[in-house]
N, C-alpha and C positions, 0 to 999 in steps of 0.2 A: 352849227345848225341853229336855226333860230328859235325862240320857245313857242313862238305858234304852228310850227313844222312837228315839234315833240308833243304836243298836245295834240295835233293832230295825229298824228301818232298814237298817242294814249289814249284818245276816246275811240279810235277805230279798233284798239286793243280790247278796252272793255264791252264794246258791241260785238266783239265777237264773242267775248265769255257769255255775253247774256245770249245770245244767241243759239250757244251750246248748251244752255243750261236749257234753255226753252225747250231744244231739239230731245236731248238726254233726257228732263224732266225727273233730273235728278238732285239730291240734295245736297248744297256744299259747308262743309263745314269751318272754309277757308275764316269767318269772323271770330267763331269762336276757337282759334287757333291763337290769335292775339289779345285774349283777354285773361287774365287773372282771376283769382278767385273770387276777389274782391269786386271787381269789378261786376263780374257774373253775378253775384247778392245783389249788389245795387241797384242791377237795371230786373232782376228775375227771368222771366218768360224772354226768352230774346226769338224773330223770327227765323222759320225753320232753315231757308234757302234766302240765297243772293238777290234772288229779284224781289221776295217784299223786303230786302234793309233797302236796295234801289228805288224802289215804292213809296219805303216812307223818305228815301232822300230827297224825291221829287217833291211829293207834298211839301216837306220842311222848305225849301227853296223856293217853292211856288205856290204857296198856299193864300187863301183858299183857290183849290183845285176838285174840277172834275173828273170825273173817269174821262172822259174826251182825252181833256188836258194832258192824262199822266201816260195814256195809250199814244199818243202822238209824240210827246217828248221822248218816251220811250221805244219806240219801235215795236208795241207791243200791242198784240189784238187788247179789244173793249173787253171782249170776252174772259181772259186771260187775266186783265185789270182789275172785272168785278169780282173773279177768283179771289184773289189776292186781298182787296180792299175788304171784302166779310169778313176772311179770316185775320187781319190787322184790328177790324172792326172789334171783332168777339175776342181776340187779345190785347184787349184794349190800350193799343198803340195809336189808334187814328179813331175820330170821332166823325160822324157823316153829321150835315145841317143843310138848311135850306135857308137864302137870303132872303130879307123880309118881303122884297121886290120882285119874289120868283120863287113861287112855290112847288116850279114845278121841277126844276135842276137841283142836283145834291150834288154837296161840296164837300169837303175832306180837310180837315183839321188834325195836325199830333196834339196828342194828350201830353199830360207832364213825363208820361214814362214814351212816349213815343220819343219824344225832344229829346231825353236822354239818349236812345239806342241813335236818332238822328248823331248828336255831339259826337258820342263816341266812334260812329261810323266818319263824319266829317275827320277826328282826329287819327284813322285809320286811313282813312281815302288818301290824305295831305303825306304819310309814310311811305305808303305804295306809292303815291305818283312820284313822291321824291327817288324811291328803290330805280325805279322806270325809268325816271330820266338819267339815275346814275348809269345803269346799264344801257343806253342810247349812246350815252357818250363818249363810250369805247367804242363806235362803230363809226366811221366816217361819213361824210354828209351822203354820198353816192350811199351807200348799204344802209342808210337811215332810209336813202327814196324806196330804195328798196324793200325793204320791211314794210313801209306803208302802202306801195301796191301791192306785198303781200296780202295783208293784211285785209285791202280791200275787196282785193279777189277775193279771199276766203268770205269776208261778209256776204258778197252778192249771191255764192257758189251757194252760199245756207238759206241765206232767201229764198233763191227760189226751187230749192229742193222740194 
């Protein structure tokens, strides 16, 4: 199977987590499962659920960004966004500004310890996706197509619930 067949794969994997996490509106504790002691001291305050390390992953990739920006990227209401980016804001992971040319859009910036929980989330992301495609691989290209119309089904089915 090809690797943009498995990535497609994989990101219709992780829109469904975020999806369920949205729906559930529950907390995971899946980041800090892979982190050390050490680790944990270093960054401190890490956030509470999936969708702000996904939050700040967007900014870090796309930054400066706005709520528009990270709600579209994401599949995620503005609403839901502005949630997120306060509470980033007030733990100070992300920092809000305005362009000198436009005072009237606010933009999003990681702070030094945002960049950190970013890295360490990039260095975690790069694990899982490799875990992913190992276990892709044991399945033939037919039961790969397979899992990904799973897959997609299950996204739409949460949409529009």
């Amino acid at each position: 199977m090809s690797l943009l067949s498995k990535q497609l794969i994989y990101e219709s994997y992780l829109q469904l987590l975020h999806l369920n996490e949205q729906k559930a509106d529950s907390v995971s504790q899946t980041f800090f499962h892979y982190l050390d002691e050490k680790e944990l001291n270093k960054i401190g305050t890490l956030p509470s659920n999936m969708s702000s390390i996904h939050v700040i992953e967007c900014i870090g990739n796309h930054e400066p960004i706005n709520n528009i920006g990270i709600a579209t990227r994401m599949n995620l209401s503005k609403a839901n966004i502005t949630k997120i980016t306060r509470k980033l804001t007030k733990d100070e992971l992300i920092r809000r500004f305005q362009l000198t040319d436009n005072k009237k859009e606010v933009y999003f910036k990681l702070t030094a310890k945002g960049q950190q929980v970013f890295e360490l989330h990039e260095t975690l992301h790069s694990k899982k996706k490799q875990q992913f495609y190992d276990l892709i691989d044991d399945f033939s290209d037919d039961k790969q197509k397979i899992i990904l119309e799973f897959l997609e089904t299950m996204i739409n089915e949460l949409r529009h619930e």
